[in-house]
PDB file of N, CA, C, O and CB in Angstrom:
ATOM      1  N   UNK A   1      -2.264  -9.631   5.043  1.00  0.00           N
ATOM      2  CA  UNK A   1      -1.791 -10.770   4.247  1.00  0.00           C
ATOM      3  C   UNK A   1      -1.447 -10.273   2.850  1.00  0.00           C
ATOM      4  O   UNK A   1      -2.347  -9.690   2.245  1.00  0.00           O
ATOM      5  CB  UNK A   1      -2.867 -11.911   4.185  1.00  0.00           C
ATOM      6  N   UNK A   2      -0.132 -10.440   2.187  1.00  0.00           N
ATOM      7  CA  UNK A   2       0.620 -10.657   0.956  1.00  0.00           C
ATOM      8  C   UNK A   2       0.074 -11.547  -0.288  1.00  0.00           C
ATOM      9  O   UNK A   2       0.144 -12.774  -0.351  1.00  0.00           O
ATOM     10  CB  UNK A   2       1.822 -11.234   1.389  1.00  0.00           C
ATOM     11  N   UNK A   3      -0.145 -11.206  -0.674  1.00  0.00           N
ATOM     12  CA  UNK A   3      -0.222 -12.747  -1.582  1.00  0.00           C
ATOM     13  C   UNK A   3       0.125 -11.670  -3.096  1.00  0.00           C
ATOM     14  O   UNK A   3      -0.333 -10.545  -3.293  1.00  0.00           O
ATOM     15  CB  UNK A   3      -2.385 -13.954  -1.542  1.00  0.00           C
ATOM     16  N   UNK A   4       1.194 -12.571  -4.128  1.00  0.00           N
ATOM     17  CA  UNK A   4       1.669 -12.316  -5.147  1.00  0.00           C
ATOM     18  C   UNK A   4       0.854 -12.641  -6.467  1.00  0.00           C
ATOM     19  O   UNK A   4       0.801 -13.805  -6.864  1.00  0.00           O
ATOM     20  CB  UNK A   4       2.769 -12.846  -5.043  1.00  0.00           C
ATOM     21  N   UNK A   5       0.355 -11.837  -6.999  1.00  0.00           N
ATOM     22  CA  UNK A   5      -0.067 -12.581  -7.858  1.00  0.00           C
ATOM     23  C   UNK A   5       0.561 -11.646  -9.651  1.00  0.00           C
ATOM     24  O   UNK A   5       0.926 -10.475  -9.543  1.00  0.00           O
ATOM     25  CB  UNK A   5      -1.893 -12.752  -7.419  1.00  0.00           C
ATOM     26  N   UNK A   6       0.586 -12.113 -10.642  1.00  0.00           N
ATOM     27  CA  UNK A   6       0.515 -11.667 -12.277  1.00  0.00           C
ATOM     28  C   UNK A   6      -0.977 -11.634 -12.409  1.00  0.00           C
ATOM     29  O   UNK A   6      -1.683 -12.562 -12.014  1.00  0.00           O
ATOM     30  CB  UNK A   6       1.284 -12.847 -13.521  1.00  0.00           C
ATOM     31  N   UNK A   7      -1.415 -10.610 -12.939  1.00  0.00           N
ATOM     32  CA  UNK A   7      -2.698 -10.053 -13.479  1.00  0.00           C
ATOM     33  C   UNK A   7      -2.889  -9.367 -14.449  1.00  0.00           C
ATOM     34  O   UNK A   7      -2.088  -8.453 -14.648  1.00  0.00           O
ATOM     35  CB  UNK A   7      -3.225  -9.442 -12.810  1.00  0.00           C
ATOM     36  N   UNK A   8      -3.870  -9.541 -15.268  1.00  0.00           N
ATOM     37  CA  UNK A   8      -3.793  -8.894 -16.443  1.00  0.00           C
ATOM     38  C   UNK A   8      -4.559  -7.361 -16.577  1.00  0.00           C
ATOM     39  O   UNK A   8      -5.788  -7.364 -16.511  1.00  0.00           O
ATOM     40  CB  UNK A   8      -4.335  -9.886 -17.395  1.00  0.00           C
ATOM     41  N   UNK A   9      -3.980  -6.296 -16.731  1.00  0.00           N
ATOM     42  CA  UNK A   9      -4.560  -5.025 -16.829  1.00  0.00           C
ATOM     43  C   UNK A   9      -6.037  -5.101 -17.526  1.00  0.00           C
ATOM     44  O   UNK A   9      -6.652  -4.054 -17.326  1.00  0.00           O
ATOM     45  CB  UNK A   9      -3.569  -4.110 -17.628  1.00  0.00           C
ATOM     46  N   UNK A  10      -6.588  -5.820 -18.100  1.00  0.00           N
ATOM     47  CA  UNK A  10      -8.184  -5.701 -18.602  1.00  0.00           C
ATOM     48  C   UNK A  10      -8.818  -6.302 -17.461  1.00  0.00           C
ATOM     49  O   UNK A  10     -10.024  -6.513 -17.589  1.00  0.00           O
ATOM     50  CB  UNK A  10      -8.650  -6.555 -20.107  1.00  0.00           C
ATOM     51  N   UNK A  11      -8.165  -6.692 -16.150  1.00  0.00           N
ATOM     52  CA  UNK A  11      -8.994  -7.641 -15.235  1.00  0.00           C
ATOM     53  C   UNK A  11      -9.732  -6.784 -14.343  1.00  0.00           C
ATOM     54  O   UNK A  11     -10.306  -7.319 -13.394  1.00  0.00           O
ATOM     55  CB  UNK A  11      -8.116  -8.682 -14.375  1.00  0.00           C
ATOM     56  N   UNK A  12      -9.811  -5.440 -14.509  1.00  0.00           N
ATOM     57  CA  UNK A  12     -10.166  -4.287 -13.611  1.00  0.00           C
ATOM     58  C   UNK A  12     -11.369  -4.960 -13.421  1.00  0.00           C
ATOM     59  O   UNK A  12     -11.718  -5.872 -14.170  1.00  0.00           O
ATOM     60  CB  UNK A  12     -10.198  -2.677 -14.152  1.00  0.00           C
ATOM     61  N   UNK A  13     -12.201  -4.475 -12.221  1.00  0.00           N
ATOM     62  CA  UNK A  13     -11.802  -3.284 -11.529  1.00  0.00           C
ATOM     63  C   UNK A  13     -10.987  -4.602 -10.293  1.00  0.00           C
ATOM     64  O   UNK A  13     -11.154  -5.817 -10.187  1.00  0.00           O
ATOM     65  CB  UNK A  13     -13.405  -1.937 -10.932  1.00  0.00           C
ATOM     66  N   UNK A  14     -10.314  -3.851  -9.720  1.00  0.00           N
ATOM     67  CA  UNK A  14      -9.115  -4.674  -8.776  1.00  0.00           C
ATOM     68  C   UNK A  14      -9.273  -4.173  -7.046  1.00  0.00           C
ATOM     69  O   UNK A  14      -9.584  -3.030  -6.711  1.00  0.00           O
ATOM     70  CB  UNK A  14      -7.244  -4.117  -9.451  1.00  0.00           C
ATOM     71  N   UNK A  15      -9.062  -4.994  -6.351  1.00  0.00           N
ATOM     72  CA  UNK A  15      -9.212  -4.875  -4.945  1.00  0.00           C
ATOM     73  C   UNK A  15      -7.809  -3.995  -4.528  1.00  0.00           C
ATOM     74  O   UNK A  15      -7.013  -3.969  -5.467  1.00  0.00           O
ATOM     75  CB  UNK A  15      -9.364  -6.468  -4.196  1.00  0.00           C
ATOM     76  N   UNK A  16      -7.351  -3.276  -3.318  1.00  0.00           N
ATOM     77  CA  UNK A  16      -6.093  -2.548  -3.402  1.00  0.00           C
ATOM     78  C   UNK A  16      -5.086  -2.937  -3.547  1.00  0.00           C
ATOM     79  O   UNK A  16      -4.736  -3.608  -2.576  1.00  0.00           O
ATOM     80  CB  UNK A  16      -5.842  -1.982  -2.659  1.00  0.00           C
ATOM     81  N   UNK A  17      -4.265  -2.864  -4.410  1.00  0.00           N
ATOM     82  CA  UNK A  17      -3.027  -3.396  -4.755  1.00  0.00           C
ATOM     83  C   UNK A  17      -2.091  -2.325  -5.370  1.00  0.00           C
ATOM     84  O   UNK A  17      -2.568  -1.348  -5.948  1.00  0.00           O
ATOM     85  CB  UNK A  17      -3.236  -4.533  -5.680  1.00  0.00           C
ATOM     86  N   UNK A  18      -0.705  -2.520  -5.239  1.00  0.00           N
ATOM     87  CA  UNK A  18       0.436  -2.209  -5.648  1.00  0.00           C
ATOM     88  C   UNK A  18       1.179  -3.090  -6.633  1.00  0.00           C
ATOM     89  O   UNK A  18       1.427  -4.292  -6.547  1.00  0.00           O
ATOM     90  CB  UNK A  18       1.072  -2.033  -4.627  1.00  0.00           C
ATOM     91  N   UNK A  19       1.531  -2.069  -7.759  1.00  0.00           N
ATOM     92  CA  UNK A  19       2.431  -2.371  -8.682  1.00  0.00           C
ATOM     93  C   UNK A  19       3.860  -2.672  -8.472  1.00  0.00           C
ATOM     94  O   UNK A  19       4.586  -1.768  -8.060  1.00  0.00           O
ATOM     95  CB  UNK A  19       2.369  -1.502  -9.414  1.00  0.00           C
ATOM     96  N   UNK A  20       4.262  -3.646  -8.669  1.00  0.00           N
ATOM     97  CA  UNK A  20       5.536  -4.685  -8.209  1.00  0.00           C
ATOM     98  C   UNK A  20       5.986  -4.836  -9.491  1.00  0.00           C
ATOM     99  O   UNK A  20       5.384  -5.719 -10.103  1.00  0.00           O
ATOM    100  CB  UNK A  20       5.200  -6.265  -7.413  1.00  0.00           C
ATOM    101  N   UNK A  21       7.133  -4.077 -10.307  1.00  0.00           N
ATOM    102  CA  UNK A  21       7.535  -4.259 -11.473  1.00  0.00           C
ATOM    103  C   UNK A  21       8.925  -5.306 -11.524  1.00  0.00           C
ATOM    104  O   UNK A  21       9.765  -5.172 -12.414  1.00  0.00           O
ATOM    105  CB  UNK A  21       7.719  -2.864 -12.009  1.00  0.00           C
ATOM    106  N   UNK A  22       9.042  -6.342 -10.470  1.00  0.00           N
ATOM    107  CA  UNK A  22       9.402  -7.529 -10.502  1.00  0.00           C
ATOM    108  C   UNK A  22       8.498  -8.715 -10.698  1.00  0.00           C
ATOM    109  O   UNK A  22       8.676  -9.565 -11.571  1.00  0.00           O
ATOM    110  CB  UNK A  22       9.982  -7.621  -9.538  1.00  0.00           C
ATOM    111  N   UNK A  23       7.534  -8.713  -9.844  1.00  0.00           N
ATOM    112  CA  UNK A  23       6.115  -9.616  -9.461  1.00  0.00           C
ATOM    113  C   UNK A  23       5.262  -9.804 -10.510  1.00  0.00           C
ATOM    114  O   UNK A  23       4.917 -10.865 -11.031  1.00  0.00           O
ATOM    115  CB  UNK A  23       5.175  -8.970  -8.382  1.00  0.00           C
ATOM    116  N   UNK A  24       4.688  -7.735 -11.000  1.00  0.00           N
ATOM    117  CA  UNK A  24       3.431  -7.989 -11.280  1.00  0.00           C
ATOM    118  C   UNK A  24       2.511  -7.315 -10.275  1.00  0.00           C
ATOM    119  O   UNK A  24       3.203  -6.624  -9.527  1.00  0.00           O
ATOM    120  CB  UNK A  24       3.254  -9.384 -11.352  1.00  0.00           C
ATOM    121  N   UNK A  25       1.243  -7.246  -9.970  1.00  0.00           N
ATOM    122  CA  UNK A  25       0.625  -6.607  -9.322  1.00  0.00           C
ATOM    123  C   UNK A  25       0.709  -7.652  -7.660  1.00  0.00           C
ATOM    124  O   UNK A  25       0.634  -8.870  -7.499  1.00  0.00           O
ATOM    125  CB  UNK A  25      -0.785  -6.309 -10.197  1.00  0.00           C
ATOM    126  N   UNK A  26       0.858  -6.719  -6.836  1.00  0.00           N
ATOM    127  CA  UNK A  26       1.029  -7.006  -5.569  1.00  0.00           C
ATOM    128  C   UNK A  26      -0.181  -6.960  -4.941  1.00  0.00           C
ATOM    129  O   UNK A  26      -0.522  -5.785  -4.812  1.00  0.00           O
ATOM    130  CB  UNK A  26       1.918  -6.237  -4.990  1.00  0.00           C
ATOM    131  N   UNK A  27      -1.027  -7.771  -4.468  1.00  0.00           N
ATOM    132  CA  UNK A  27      -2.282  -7.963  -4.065  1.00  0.00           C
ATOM    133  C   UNK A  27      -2.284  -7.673  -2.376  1.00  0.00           C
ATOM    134  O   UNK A  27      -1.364  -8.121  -1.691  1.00  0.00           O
ATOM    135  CB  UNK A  27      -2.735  -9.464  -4.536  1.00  0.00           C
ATOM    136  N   UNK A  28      -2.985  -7.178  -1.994  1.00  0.00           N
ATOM    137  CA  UNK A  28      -3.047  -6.527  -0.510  1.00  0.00           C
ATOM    138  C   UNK A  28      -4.441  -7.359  -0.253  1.00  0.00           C
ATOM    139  O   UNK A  28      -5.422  -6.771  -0.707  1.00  0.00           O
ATOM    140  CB  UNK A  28      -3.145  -4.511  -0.364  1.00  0.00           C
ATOM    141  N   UNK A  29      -4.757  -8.799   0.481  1.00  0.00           N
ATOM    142  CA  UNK A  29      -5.920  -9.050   0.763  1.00  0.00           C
ATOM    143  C   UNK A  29      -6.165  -9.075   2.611  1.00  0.00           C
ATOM    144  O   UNK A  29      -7.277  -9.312   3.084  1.00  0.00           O
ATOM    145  CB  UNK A  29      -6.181 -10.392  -0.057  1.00  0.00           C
TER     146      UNK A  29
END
């Protein structure tokens, strides 16, 4: 499952995700 989300870089530590420099961070749940 996809899910899109904007996140803010101080929100570490982060579950696996990819950087989407349209999106924002691309969340892999």
């Amino acid at each position: 499952h996809f899910s899109q989300t904007i996140v803010s870089p101080m929100a570490a530590p982060y579950p696996t995700l990819f950087l989407d420099n349209a999106k924002g961070f691309v969340v892999i749940d």
